[in-house]
N, C-alpha and C positions, 0 to 999 in steps of 0.2 A: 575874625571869623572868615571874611569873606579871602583874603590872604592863606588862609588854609584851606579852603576848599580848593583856591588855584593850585596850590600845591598839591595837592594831593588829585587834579585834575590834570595837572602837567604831568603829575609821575607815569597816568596811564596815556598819555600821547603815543607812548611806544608801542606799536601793534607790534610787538615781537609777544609770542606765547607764553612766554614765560611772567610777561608782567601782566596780560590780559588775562591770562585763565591760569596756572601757576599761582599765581601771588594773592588775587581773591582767593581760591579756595582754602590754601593756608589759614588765611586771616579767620574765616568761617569756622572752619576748623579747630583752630585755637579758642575762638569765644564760645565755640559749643559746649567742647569740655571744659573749660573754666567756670561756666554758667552751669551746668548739670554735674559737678564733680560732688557739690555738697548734699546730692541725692542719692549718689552713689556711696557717702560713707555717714554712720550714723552721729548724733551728738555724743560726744563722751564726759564721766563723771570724773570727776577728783574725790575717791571717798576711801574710807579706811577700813577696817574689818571694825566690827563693836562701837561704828559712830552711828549716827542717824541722818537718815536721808532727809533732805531737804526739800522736795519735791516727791510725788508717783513719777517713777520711773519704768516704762513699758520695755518690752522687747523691739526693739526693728528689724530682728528675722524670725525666723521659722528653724528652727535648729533642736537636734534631736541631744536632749542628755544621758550622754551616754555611760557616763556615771552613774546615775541614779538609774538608769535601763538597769545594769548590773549588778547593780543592790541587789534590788527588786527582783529579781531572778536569783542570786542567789539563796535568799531566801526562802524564795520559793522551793525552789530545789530542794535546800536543806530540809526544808517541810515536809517534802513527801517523805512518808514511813516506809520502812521497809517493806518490803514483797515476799509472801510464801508463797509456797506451794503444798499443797496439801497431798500424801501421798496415800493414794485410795487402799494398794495393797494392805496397808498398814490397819485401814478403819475395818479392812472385813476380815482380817485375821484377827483381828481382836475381837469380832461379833461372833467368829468361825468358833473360837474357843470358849465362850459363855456358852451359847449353843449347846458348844459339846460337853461343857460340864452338865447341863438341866437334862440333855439327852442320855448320858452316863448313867446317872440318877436315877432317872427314870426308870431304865432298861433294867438296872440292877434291883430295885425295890420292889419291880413286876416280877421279877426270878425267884424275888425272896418270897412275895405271897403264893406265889405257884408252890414253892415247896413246900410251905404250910398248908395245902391244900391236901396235898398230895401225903399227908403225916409220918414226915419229914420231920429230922431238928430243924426248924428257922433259922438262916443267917443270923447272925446280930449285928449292930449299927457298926460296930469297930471290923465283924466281916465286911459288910460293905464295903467300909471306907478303904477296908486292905484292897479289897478287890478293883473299887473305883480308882486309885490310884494304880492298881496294874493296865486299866483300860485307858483312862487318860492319858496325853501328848507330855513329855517331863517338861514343856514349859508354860504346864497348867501346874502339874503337883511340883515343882520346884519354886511357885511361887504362890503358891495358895496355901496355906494353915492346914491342918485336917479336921480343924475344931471348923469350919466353916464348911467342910463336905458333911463334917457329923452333923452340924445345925439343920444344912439343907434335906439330909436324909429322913430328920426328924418331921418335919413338914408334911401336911398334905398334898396329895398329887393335885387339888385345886388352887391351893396355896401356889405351889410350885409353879402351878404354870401360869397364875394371874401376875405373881412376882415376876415370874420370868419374860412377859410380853411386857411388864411399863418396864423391867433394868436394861431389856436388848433397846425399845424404841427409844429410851434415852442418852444411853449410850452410845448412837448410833447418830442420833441429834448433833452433840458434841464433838462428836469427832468427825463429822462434816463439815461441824463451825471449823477445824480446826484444832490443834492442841498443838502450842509452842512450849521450849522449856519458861519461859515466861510466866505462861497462864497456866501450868500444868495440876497447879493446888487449886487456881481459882473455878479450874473445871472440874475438880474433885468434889470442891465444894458444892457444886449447883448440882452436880448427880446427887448427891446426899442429901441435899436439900430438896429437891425435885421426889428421893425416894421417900423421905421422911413427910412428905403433903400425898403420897398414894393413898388411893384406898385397900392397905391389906394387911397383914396380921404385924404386931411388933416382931413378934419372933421373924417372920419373913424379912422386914424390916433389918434388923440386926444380921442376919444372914447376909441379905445380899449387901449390906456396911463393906465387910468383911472384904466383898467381889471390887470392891471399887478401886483399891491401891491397883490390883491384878488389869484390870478392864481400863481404865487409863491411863494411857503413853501418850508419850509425842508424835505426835503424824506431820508436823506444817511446820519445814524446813526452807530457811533463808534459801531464795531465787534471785538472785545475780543480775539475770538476764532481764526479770520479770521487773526488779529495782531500778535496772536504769532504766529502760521504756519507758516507766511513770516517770521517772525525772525528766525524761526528754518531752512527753507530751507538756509537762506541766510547764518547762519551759517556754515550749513554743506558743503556747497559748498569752506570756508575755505581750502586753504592747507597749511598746519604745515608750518611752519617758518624754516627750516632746513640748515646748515651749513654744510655742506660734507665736507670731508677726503680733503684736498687740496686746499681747498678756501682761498683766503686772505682774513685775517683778518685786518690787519696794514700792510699799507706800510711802505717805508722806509722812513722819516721827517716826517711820519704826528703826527698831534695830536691825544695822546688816549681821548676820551672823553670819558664820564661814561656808554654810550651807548658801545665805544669798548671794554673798560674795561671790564663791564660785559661777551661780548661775550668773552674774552681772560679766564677769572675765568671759564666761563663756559665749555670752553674743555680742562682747566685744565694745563695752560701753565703758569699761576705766580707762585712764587715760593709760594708754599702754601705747607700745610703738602697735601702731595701724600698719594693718596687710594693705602690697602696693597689688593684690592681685585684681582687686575694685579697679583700682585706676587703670592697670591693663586691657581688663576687660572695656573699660570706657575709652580707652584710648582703640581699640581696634572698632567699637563700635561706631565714633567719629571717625576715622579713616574711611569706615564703607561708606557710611551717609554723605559724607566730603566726596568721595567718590565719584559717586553718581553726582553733586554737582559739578567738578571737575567734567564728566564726564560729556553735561550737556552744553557747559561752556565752552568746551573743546567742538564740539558741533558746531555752535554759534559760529565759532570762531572761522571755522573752513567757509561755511557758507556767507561770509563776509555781512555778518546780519549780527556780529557785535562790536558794540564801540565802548568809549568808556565812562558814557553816561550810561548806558544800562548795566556797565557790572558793577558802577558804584549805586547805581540803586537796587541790583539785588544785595549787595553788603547794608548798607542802609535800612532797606525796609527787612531783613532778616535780621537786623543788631536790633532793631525798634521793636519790632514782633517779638521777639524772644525776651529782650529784657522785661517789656512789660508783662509777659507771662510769668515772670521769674517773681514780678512784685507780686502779682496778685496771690502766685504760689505761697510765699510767703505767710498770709492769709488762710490758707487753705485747712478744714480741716474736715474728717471724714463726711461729720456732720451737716455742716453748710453748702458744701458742696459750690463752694464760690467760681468752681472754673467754667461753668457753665457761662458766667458774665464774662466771660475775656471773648473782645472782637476780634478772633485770631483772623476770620476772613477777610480781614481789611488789608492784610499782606499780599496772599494772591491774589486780591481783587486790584491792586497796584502794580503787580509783576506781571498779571494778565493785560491791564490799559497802558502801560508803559514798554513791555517787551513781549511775551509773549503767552500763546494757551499751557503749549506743551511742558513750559516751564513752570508756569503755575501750577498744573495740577502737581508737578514732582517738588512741587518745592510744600504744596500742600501735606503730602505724605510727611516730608520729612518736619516739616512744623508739629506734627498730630503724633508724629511719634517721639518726638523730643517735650511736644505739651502731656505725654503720659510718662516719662521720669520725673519732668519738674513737679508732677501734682502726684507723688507715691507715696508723698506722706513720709518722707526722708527714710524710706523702708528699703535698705539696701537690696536691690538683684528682683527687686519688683516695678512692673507698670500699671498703672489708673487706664487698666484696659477701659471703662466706660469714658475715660473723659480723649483716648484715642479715637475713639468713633464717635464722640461727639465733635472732635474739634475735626474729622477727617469726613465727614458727614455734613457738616456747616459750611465748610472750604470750597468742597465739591460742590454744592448747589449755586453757591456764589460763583462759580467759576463758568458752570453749566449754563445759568440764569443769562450770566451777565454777556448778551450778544454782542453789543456796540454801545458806544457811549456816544449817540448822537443828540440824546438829551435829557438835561440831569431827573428828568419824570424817569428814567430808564434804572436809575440807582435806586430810587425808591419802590417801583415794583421787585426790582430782586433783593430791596432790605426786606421787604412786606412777605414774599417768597422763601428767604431763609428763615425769616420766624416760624412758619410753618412746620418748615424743616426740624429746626430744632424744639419746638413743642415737641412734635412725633414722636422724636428720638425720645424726649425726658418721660413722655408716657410709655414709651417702651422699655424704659428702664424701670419705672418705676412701678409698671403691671406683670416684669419677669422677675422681678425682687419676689422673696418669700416675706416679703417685710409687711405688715399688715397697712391697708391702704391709709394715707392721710392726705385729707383736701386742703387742707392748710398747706401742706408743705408740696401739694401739687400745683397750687396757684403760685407759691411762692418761687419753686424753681420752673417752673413755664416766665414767671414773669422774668425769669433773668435769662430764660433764650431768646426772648422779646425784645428784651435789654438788648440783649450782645448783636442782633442782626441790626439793631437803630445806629446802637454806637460803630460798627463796621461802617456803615455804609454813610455815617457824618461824617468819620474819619478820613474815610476814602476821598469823599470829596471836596475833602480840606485839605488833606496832603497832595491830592493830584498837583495842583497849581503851583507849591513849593517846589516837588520833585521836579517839575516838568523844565521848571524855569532854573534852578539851581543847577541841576544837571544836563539841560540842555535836549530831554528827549520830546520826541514829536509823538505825540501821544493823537488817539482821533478828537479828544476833548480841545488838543492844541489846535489842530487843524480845525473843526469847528469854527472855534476863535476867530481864525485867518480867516475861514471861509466868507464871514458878519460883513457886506457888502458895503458896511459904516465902514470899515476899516478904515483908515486915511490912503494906502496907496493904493485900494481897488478906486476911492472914490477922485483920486486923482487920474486913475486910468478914464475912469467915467465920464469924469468932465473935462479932460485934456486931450482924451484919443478916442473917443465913442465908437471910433470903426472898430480900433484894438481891444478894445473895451469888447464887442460883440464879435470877434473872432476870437478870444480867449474863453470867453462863454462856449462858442462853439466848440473847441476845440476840450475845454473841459467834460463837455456831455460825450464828446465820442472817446475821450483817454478814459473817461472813466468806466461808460461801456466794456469798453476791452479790457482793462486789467479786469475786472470783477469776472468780466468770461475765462481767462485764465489763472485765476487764483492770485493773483497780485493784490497792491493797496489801493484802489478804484479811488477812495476819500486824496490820498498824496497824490491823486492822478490828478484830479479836479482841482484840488488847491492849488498845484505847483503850475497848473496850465492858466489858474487868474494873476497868476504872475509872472510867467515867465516872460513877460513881453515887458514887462513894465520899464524898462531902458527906455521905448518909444514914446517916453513924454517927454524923453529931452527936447526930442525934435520931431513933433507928430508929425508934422505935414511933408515930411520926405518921406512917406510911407504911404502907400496908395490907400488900402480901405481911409484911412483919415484925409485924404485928398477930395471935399467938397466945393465945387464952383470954381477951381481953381486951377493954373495951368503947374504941370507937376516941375515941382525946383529941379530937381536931376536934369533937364531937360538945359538946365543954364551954367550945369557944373561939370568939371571934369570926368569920367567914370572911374579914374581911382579915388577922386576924391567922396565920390557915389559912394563906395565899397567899404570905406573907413567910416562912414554915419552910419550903413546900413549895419556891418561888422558893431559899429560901436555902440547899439541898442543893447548887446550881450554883456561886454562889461561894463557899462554903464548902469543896467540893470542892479548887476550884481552887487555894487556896488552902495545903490539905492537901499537894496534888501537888507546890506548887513551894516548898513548906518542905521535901520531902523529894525536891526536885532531879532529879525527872523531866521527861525531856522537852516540849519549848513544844509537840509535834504531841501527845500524849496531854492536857498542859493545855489544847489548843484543842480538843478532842473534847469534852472536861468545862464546858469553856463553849457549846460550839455545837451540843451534840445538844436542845438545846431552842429555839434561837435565841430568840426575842422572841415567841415561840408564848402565847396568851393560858390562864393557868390558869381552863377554863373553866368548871369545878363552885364554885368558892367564886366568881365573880363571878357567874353567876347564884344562886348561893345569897344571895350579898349586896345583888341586885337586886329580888330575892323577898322579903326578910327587911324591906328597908328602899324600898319603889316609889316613895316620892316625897322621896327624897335623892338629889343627882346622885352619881353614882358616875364616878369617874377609871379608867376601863378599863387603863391606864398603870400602875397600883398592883399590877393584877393580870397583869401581863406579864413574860415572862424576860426578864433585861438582854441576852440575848444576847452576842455576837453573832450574825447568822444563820449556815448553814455555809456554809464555800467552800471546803473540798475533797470530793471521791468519797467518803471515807471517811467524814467525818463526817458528810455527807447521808445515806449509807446507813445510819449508825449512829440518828439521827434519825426514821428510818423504820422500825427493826426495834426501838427503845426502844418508840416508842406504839403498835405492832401487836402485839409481845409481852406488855404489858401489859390493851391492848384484848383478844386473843382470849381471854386466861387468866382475865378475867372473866366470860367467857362462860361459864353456868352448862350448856347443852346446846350444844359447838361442833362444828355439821352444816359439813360443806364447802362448802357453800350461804352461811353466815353467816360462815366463814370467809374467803372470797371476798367478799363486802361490805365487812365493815370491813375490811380491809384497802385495797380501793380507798376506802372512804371515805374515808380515812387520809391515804393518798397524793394524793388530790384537795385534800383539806382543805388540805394543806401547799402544793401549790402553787399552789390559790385564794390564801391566805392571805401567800404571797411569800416563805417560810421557807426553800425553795429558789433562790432568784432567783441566789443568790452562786456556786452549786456549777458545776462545769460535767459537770455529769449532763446527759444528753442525754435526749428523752422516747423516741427506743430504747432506753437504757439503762436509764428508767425502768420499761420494760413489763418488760426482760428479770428487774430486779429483784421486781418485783412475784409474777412468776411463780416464780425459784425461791424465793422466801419466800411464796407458798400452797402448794408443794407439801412444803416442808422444816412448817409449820406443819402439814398436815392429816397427815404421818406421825404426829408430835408428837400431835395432840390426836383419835387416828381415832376409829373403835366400836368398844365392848369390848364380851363379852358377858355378859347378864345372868344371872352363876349362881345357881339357889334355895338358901333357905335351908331350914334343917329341917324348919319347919313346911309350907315348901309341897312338900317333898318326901311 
């Protein structure tokens, strides 16, 4: 195992782009879709037409049958009746001419008693009928009998006209309704029948019989236009045939018929060759989400703030995070609602303590949206939109909460914090549900966001100490650690160099003032400054603050040989540090807090000693290198200010203000900063809180007498 980790820790040695941010993202990229492709495509059957299912088998989309839509409309369609129209001329020409026979009638029978009045021959009934027949329209007498004008002539003028108000009002009924050649006998029938229930004489009766072939026609002729309208509304009134996300399809014995069949083909559950257009669509989704990590890793990368312990722990803690989402998916079913317990935030709670904010939060998203494919419920082209904002809503708090990790009490209020959080959320879900409320299943799913922020935040910090130490990253959990004054090389500082011992303290409180003034790591300021000096136990007493009671050795030694102990505190240091397997940012502090800066008392000593031997200025220089990060420039700068002001035998705030710029000048005259990326903002701001943090440090006391001047 541990042969593979090297290996795969030597492969990212290469800070070339292509292996640092290039080749992670690939790898992401490939396990994302591999890990979510089986969410993307549903289970499929092996079954036959006329066998029986062996399981309920649901739908896993939403798809419209467009078949059975068609039926169903045609049908309908087919159903709707024809259309008439009813044509009005027709109903009042045939009322126009009963009218005019009763009217005929009339006129003519009033003639004939006049002239019997008047003693006169009287008409007789066969004159009438002649006569009535000359006054009639020929497509009254061409289709009326004259045995039915003789009946009605026979009648009384009360008769006549009581017959004649119920045959026009019903007459007139019917062919309102309508008359098609269809129904043309069965509206004959109902006038007849209709006449035959009047109240009025039989002979009336049989007369107006007679009127009825003549009085109904056809008036309600097929409408075309009027047919298809109806067809078309009755269509549109159709709705689609559709099969939702969850429906059964086949229960368990029954029979498929061709009918289920089809619907099983249609949302794509027999084993049939599967559409790659799922996988397309999945395969572009992963490229943007790869993207944007691509995208921040490339940042990382310019701003020389990634190595290759933090991209193998974002691969790491995203393969760990993911796959155990994928188990408990697994699991999952609408009902239990089991994603609620997955501690997705113990991911960015690790990519936040280990690398950075801005990554965790993006890498939060993409966790929260990849935890709503895996938990769809294997429902192809759909996402578990609630358990996105739960697991994107959990992430963030934890991310938010979690300030510094200066002590593990600090894990436990933001595990105690996102419980909260997540209660919230599950009561928010579960009082915007139209689902009728249940306290059971409120306690039960509150207790698994309970769950999930305890088990985050154990995980967290149980995996801290593997990641940190496996991969090599400097986490503040790590630095802490360093910081435990038990340590073994603070406590050899302590007890071997006590001066160096309380100039690295010193020198600690003012690096770390200043980087936290200017957005730097204030914690690696402080840590890397209790050891930057640690070389000087080789050989404490050649070093002035550890020079007690004693006359100083230099003073008995050559000055180039001065310059090679004083020089040799740096790598010997360094040395010290990575036998005892500290961190490469604390071993580059202990190289670079002097960079190549010229040890400049024993080269002018050796200049003065010896004026006409050429002297190699080179012999008297740190190996460096110079610094190139914030911290270690800072540390550089609070090393020879703290040193410089403490020699100051009266230090006025006047003269503490001097050298301190002289200091600061000197270094980047001299190019010692040239690497760092301190900004000469950054420099003023540092300047100034280290004269104000030193003139507390060294102000005026006052001068108390002693006995005799009192």
């Amino acid at each position: 195992m541990n042969k593979w980790i090297d290996g795969v820790l030597s492969l990212f040695n290469s800070k070339t782009k292509r292996v640092v941010v290039l080749l992670p993202t690939i790898i992401l990229g490939v396990f994302f879709y591999l890990l979510t492709m089986n969410n993307m495509y549903s289970k499929t059957y092996d079954l036959d037409r006329f066998s029986r299912a062996q399981e309920t088998i649901r739908s896993p989309i939403t798809i419209e049958n467009e078949v059975e839509t068609e039926r169903i409309m045609r049908e309908t369609v087919l159903a709707v009746g024809d259309r008439h129209a009813i044509v009005d001329e027709i109903t009042e020409e045939q009322t126009d001419y009963v009218e005019e026979i009763f009217d005929a009638i009339e006129t003519l029978t009033e003639e004939g008693n006049e002239k019997e009045d008047e003693d006169t021959v009287p008409l007789t009934n066969e004159e009438i009928v002649f006569q009535l027949k000359e006054a009639l329209s020929s497509e009254i007498t061409d289709k009326v009998d004259d045995i039915i004008f003789m009946q009605l002539i026979q009648l009384d003028k009360e008769e006549r006209e009581q017959g004649k108000k119920s045959f026009l009002t019903t007459i007139d009924n019917i062919l309102n309704d309508g008359v098609r050649v269809e129904n043309i006998e069965s509206a004959k029938d109902e006038l007849r029948n209709t006449i035959q229930l009047a109240t009025i004489s039989d002979e009336m009766k049989e007369a107006l019989d007679g009127l009825i072939e003549f009085s109904i026609v056809e008036n309600s002729f097929y409408d075309v236009e009027k047919t298809m309208e109806a067809r078309r509304t009755a269509a549109s009134k159709i709705e689609p045939v559709v099969i939702q996300s969850g429906d059964i399809i086949v229960r368990e014995g029954q029979i498929i018929t061709n009918e289920l069949y089809e619907d099983l083909k249609l949302v794509g559950l027999l084993n049939e060759e599967r559409s790659i257009y799922p996988g397309i669509g999945l395969a572009i989704f992963t490229l943007l989400i790869t993207s944007v990590i691509g995208y921040e890793l490339h940042r990382l990368f310019n701003r020389n703030e990634l190595d290759r312990g933090k991209v193998l722990s974002v691969l790491f803690i995203s393969i760990i995070t993911m796959t155990f989402m994928k188990i408990v998916s697994l699991f999952y079913d609408p009902l239990n609602q089991i994603y609620l317990l997955v501690p997705i935030a113990t991911g960015v709670l690790l990519i936040k303590l280990l690398i950075f904010e801005r990554l965790s939060i993006i890498m939060a998203v993409i966790y929260a949206i990849l935890g709503s494919i895996l938990f769809n419920g294997q429902i192809p082209g759909s996402l578990n939109m609630e358990a996105f904002i739960y697991f994107l809503f959990f992430q963030l708090a934890g991310i938010f909460l979690l300030t510094s990790m200066r002590d593990r009490v600090v894990i436990i209020k933001v595990a105690f914090s996102m419980a909260i959080i997540n209660v919230m959320m599950i009561l928010m879900f579960i009082f915007l549900s139209f689902e009728k409320f249940d306290l059971k299943q409120l306690i039960i799913h509150s207790s698994f966001g309970v769950g999930a922020a305890i088990l985050a935040a154990i995980l967290t910090i149980g995996l801290l100490p593997f990641l940190e130490t496996g991969l090599g990253i400097l986490s503040d959990n790590k630095l802490l650690s360093l910081a435990n004054p038990n340590q073994p090389l603070i406590r050899k500082i302590l007890t071997e160099a006590p001066g160096t011992y309380h100039h690295s303290v010193m020198v600690a409180n003012l690096s770390e003032s200043a980087c936290e003034a200017i957005g730097a790591n204030g914690l690696l300021a402080r840590v890397g400054s209790y050891y930057h000096d640690i070389g000087k136990t080789v050989q404490p007493h050649y070093f002035i603050e550890n020079q007690v009671a004693i006359r100083n050795p230099h003073d008995f030694i050559p000055p180039e040989e001065s310059a090679k102990i004083i020089i040799g505190h740096v790598t010997d240091g360094a040395a010290m540090l990575k036998e005892h397997n500290l961190p490469k940012e604390i071993v580059d502090i202990c190289l670079q807090h002097h960079g190549t800066s010229l040890v400049e008392y024993f080269y002018r000593t050796e200049v003065n000693n010896n004026p006409d031997k050429e002297i190699n200025k080179a012999d008297f220089r740190y190996p460096g290198p110079k610094p190139v990060t914030k911290e270690a420039g800072i540390i550089s700068i609070c090393d020879s200010v703290e040193a410089a002001v403490r020699s100051l035998k009266e230090p006025s705030p006047g003269k503490i203000e001097e050298i301190i710029d002289n200091i600061i000048n000197s270094k980047l005259t001299d190019g010692q900063l040239d690497y760092t990326p301190l900004t000469l903002e950054e420099l003023h701001t540092v300047r100034n809180i280290v004269v104000e943090a030193l003139k507390g440090i060294f102000h005026s006391r006052i001068q108390y007498p002693d006995e005799e001047e009192k």
